[in-house]
Each structure stands twice: as C-alpha cells, then as structure tokens.
C-alpha positions, 0 to 999 in steps of 0.5 A, a space after each residue: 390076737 397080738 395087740 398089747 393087752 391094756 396097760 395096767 398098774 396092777 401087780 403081774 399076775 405071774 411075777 418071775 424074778 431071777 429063777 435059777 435052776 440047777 441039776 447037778 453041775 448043769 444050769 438048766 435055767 439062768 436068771 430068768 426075770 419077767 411079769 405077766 399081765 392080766 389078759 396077756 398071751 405070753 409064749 415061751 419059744 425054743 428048741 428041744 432042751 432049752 428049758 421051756 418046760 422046767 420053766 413052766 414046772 416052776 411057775 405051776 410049783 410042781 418044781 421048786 427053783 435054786 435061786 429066785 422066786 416066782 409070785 402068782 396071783 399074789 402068791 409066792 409059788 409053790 403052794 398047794 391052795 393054788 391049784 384051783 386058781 390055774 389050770 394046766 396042761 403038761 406036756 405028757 398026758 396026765 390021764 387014767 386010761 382006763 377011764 372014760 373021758 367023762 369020768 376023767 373030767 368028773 374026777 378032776 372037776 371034782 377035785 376043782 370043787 365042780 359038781 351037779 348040774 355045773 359040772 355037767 355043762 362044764 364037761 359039754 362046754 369043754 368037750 367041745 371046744 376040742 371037738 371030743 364031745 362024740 368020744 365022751 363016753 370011751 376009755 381014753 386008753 382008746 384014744 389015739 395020741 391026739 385026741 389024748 392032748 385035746 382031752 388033756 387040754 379040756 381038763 385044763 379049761 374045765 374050771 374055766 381058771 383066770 391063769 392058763 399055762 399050757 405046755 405044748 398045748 398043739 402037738 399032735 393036733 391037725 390043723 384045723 383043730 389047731 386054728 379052732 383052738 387059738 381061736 378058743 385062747 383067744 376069746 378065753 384072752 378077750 375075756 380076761 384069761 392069762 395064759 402062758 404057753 410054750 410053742 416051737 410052732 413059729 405060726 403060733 409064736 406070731 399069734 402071742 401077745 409077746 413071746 419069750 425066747 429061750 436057748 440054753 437056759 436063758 431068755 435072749 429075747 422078750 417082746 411083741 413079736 413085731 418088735 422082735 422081728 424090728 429089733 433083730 432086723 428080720 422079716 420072721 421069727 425063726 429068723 429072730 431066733 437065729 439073730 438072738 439065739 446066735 445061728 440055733 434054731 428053734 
C-alpha cells in the first residue's frame, strides 16, 4: 500500500498552511505545513502528547487554529456545511450507549442525508468490514471497548466520504481484525478515498503512503516511509524517529 499515489496538478484536498496553536503559554502546535493528495495515505506518527490529535481537531474544524489556515476539499476550515463531505473517527468514542448499534448508524446515517433501502445496506456493508455485524442489534453499552472502536470506525465509513481522517483508528483492536481493516483502507485508497491517520503502531506507519512525524509540536520528518529510513540512515521507522526526533521515541 505504499506507493506514491498518481502525480496530479490538481489542488490538495486537505491543504495546512503554517497552523499554530496555543493553549495559554504552551505551543501545542508550531508551524506546521503540508498537502494531501487525492488518493493518498498520509499518517501522522508520534509519542503520547506530541500534538497528533489537536492536529486532526484542526483539520476536521472541531478545533480553530491560532495562526494559519487549513483548506479542504476547496474550503477554508471550519465550516459546518463540510461535515458530509468526511468522515471521522475520534479518538474517544462518540456513541449513545444506550442504543442499539443499528439505531446508532441510523441516527448518523441520517444526519449524512442516508435513508431507506440505501441506508440499510450501508449499515450491512459497514458493519461487516468491522466484523460486528452479528452485534447489530445490541446496545453499545454492552459492547466491550474494542468492539466500540470498530463500531466508531463504521460510523465513519458509512456515507462512504471521499476524505477519511481517523484518529487512532486500531487501538484496542486484535490483530487480525487489525490486518482486515488496512486491508479495507487500502482498497477505500485504490478507490479514490483520502485518508488521514494517526498511528504509534510502526508496522501501520510502513503501510502509509507518507508518513508525517510529529514531536513536540513540530513536523521533523514528512516523506515515504522508505525515504525516511534512506535519509536518516535507518533501517526502521522507530529508529527514524529517534534520528529525527533527537533520541525520543515514538
């Protein structure tokens, strides 16, 4: 899954120019700049605290920048009307538990404009890609904690968006389920989907298109993932890291 996706003169479809964000007198991010292609897997690698996921709160506009500006899909971010156009999985879970998982994807479906006879085979087709299909009908306060992340992933593919941004889309989640979903991001890649991920899995990180690498605040590294090892004279990516990163680890 790591070859470059076509080369294209077509505008990013996510475009971050220069972000900066501040939380009292901490930087927690510090101009940051980089595009997206269309097609393209583009994770963002570092340890706990680093600022992978304000970045992603930035880039969804659930969070507004200091300085900067983030450009998606041709428009300048936040705005509401963009919500149908991406779908996004968090890194805590953002579910009614007292629900059904059916009645979940129904209620978000809805709000993605999905209805009837669509909606129902969307839920099917998402619902298996994360092996819950038999737990449809349960109440996700029954769920256990992985089975909440691969319902959570699910919303996220539901609408089938052309951008994807997942934030620690994996944790929680066996291996093998692990190896069906990449399998799944990968075929949603070959089929024109974006997708924006953050990882601390260096297995997954290999698997990216490029990969972003991020420590306190700044992106030290941004290329293929062979070209990050080449460059830094590593055989590994975590041994890139701590080349790039200055002896921390991701």
């Amino acid at each position: 899954m790591s070859s470059n996706p076509s080369t294209s003169t077509a505008a990013p479809v996510v475009d971050v120019r220069n972000i900066t964000r501040r939380f009292g007198d901490k930087t927690v991010l510090d101009d940051i700049s980089f595009g997206v292609e269309r097609g393209e897997l583009l994770g963002l690698l570092g340890p706990s605290g680093s600022g992978k996921t304000t970045l992603i709160k930035l880039i969804t506009g659930i969070d507004k920048a200091d300085g900067g500006s983030v450009v998606m899909l041709g428009e300048r971010m936040p705005k509401l009307a963009m919500l149908q156009r991406f779908g996004y999985m968090a890194q805590s879970d953002a579910l009614y538990n007292e629900l059904t998982a059916k009645e979940n994807l129904t209620f978000f479906g809805s709000l993605f404009g999905l209805k009837g006879k669509q909606l129902g085979s969307r839920i099917q087709e998402a619902m298996a890609i994360v092996n819950l299909q038999d737990h449809l009908n349960k109440t996700v306060a029954s769920y256990s904690g992985g089975m909440k992340r691969r319902l959570s992933l699910a919303l996220a593919l539901l609408h089938e968006p052309e951008l994807l941004i997942l934030d620690e889309p994996t944790v929680g989640i066996d291996p093998v389920l692990r190896q069906s979903i990449w399998h799944e991001l990968g075929a949603m890649r070959e089929r024109g989907t974006t997708i924006i991920l953050t990882t601390h899995v260096m297995d997954e990180a290999e698997k990216c298109d490029r990969l972003g690498m991020i420590r306190d605040g700044k992106l030290i590294a941004i290329d293929t993932p062979a070209a990050i090892k080449e460059k830094s004279g590593t055989a590994t990516i975590e041994e890139a890291f701590i080349v790039y990163g200055g002896g921390v680890r991701a």
